[in-house]
mmCIF file of the N, C-alpha and C atoms, coordinates in Angstrom:
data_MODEL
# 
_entry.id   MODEL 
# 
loop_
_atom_site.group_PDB 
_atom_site.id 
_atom_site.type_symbol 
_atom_site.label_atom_id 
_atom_site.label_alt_id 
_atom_site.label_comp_id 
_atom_site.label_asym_id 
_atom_site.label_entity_id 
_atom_site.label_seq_id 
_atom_site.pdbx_PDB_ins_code 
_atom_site.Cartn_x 
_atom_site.Cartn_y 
_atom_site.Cartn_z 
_atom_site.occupancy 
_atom_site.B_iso_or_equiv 
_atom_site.pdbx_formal_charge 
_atom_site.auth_seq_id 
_atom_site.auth_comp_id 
_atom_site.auth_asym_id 
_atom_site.auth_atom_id 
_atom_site.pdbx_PDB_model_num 
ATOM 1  N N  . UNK A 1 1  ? 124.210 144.863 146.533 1.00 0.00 ? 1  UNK A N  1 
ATOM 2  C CA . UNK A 1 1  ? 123.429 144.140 145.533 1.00 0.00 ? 1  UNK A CA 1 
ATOM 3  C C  . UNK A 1 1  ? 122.015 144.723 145.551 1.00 0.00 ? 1  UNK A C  1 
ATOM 4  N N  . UNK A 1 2  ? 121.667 145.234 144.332 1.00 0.00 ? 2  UNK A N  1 
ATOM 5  C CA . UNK A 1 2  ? 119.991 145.666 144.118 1.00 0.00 ? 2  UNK A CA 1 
ATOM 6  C C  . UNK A 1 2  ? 119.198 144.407 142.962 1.00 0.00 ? 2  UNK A C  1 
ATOM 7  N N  . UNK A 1 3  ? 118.335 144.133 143.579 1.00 0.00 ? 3  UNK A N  1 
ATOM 8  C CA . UNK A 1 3  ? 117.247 143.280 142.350 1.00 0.00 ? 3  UNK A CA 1 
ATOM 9  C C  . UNK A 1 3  ? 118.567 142.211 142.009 1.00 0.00 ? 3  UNK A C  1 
ATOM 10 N N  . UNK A 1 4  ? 119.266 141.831 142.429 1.00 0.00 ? 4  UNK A N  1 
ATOM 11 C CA . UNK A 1 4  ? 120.209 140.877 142.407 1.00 0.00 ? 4  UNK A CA 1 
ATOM 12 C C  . UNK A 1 4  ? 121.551 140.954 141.412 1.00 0.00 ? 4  UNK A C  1 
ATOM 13 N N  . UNK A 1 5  ? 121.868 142.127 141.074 1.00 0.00 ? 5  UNK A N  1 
ATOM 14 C CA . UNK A 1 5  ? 122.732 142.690 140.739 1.00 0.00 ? 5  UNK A CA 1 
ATOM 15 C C  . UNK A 1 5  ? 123.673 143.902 141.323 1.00 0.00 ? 5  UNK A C  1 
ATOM 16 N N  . UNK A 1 6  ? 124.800 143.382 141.121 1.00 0.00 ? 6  UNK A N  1 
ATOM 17 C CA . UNK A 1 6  ? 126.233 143.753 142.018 1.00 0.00 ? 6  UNK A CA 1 
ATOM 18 C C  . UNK A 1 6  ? 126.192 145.422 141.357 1.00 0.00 ? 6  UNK A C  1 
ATOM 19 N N  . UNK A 1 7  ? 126.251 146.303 142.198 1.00 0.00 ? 7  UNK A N  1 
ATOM 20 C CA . UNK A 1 7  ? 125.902 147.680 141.689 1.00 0.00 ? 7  UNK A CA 1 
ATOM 21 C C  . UNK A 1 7  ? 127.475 148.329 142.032 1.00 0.00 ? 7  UNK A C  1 
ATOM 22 N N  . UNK A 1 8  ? 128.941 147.620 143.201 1.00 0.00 ? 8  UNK A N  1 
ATOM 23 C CA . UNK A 1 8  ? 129.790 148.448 143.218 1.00 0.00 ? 8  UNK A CA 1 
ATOM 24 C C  . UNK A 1 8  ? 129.407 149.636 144.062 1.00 0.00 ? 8  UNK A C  1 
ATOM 25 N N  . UNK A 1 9  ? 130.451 150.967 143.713 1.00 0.00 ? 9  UNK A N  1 
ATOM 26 C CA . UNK A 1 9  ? 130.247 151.825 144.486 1.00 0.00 ? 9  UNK A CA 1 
ATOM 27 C C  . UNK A 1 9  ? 129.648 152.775 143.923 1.00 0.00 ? 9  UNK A C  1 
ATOM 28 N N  . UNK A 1 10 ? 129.106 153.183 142.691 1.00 0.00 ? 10 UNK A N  1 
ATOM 29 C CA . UNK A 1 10 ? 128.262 153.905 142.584 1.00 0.00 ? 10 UNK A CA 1 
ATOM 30 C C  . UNK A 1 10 ? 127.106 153.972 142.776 1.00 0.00 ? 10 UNK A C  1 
ATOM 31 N N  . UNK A 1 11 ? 126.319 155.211 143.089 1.00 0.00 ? 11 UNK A N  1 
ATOM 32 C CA . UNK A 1 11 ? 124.963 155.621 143.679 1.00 0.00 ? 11 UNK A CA 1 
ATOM 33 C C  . UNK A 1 11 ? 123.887 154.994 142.419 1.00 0.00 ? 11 UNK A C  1 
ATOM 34 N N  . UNK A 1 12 ? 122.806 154.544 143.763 1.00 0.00 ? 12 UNK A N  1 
ATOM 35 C CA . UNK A 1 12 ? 121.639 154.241 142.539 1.00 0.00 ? 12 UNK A CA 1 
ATOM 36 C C  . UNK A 1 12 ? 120.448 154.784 143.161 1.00 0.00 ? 12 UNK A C  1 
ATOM 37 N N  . UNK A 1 13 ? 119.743 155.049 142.286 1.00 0.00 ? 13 UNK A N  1 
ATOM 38 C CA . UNK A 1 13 ? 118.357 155.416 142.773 1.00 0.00 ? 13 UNK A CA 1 
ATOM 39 C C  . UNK A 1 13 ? 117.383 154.571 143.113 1.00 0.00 ? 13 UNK A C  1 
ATOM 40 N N  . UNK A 1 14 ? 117.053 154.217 144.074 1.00 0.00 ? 14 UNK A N  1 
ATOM 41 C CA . UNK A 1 14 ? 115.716 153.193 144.574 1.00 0.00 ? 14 UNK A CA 1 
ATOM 42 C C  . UNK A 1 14 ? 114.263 153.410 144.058 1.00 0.00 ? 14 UNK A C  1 
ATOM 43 N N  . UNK A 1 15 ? 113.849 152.085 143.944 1.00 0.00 ? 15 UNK A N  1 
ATOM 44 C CA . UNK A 1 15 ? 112.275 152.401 143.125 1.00 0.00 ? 15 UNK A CA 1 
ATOM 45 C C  . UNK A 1 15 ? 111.622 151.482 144.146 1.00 0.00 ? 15 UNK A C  1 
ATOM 46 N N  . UNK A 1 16 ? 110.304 152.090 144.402 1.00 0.00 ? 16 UNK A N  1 
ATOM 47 C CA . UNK A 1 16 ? 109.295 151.137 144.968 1.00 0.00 ? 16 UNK A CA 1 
ATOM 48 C C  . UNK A 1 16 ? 109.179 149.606 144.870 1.00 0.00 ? 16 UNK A C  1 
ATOM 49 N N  . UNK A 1 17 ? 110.042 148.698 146.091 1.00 0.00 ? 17 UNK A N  1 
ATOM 50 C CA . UNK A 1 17 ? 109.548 147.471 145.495 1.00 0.00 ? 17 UNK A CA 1 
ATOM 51 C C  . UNK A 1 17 ? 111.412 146.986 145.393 1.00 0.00 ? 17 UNK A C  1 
ATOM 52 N N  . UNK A 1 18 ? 112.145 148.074 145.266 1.00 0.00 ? 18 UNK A N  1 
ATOM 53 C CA . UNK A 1 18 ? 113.424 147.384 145.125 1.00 0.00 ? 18 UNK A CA 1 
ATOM 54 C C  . UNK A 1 18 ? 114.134 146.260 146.404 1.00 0.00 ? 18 UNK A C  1 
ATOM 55 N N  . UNK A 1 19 ? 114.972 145.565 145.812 1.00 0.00 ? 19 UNK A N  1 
ATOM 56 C CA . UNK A 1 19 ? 115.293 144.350 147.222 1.00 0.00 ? 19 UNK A CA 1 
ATOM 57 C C  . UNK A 1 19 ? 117.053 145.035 147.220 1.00 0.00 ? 19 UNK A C  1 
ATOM 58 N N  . UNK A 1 20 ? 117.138 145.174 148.395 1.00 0.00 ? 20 UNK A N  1 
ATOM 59 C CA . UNK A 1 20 ? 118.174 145.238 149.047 1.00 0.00 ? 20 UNK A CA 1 
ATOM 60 C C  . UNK A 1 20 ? 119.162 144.424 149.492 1.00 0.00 ? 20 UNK A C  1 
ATOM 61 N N  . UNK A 1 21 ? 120.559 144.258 149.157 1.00 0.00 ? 21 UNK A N  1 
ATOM 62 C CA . UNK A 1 21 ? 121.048 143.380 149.777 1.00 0.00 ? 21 UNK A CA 1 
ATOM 63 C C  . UNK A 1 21 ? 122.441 143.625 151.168 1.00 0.00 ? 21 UNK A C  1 
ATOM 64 N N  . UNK A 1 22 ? 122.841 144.032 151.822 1.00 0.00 ? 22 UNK A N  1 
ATOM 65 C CA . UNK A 1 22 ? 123.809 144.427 152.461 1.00 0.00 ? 22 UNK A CA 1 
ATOM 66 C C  . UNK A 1 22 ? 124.402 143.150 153.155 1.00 0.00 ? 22 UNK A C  1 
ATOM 67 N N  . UNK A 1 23 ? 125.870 142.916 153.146 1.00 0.00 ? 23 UNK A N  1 
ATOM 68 C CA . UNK A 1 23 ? 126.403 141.607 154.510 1.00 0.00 ? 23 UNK A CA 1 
ATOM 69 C C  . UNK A 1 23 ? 125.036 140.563 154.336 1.00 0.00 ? 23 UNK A C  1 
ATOM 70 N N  . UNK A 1 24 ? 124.709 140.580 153.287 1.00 0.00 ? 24 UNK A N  1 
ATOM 71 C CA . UNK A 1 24 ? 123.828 139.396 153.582 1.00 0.00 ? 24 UNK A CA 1 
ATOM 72 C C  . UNK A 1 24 ? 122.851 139.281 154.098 1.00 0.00 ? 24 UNK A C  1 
ATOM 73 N N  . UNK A 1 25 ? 122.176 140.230 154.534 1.00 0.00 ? 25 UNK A N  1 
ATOM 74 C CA . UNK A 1 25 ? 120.911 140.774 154.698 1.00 0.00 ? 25 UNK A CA 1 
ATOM 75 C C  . UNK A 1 25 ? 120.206 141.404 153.964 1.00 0.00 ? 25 UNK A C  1 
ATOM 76 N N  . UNK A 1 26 ? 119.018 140.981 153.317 1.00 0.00 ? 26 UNK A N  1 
ATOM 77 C CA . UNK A 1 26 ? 118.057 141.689 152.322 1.00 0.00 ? 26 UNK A CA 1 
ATOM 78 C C  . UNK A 1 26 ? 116.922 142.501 153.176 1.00 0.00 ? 26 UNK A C  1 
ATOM 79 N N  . UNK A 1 27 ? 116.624 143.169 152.097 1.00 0.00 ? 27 UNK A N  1 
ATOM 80 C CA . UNK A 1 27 ? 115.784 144.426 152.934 1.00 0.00 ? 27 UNK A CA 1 
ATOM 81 C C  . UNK A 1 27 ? 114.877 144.964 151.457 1.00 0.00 ? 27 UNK A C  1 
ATOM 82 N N  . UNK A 1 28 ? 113.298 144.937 151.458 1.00 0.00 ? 28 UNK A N  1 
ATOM 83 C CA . UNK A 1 28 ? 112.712 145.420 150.158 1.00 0.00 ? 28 UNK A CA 1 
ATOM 84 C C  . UNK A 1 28 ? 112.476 146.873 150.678 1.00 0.00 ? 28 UNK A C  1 
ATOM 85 N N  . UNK A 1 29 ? 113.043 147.989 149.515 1.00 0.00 ? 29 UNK A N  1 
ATOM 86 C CA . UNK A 1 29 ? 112.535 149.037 149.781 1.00 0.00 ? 29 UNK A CA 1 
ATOM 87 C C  . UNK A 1 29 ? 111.309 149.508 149.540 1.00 0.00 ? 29 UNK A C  1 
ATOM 88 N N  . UNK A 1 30 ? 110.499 150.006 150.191 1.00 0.00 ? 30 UNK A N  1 
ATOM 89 C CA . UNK A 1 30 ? 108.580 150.325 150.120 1.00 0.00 ? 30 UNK A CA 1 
ATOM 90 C C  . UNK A 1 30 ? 108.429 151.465 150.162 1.00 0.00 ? 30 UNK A C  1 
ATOM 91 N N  . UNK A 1 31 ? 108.032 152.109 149.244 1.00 0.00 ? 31 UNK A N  1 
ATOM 92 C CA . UNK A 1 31 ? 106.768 153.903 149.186 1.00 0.00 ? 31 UNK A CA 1 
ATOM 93 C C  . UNK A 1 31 ? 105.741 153.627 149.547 1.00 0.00 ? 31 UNK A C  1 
ATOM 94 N N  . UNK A 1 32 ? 105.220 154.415 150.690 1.00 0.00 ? 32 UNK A N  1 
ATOM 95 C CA . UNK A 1 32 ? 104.044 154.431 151.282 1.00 0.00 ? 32 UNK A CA 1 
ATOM 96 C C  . UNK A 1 32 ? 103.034 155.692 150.883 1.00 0.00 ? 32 UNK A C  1 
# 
């Protein structure tokens, strides 16, 4: 799950700021 939508098995590209979801654990991805 990205930004709270079910993405399946295809590849996505991450943007600054995106939320992560795995097993139920969220995770925001950050550019530094």
């Amino acid at each position: 799950i990205i930004n709270g939508k079910p993405i399946g098995a295809q590849a996505y590209a991450l943007s600054n700021h995106d939320e992560i979801e795995v097993l139920g654990v969220k995770m925001e991805f950050c550019l530094d």
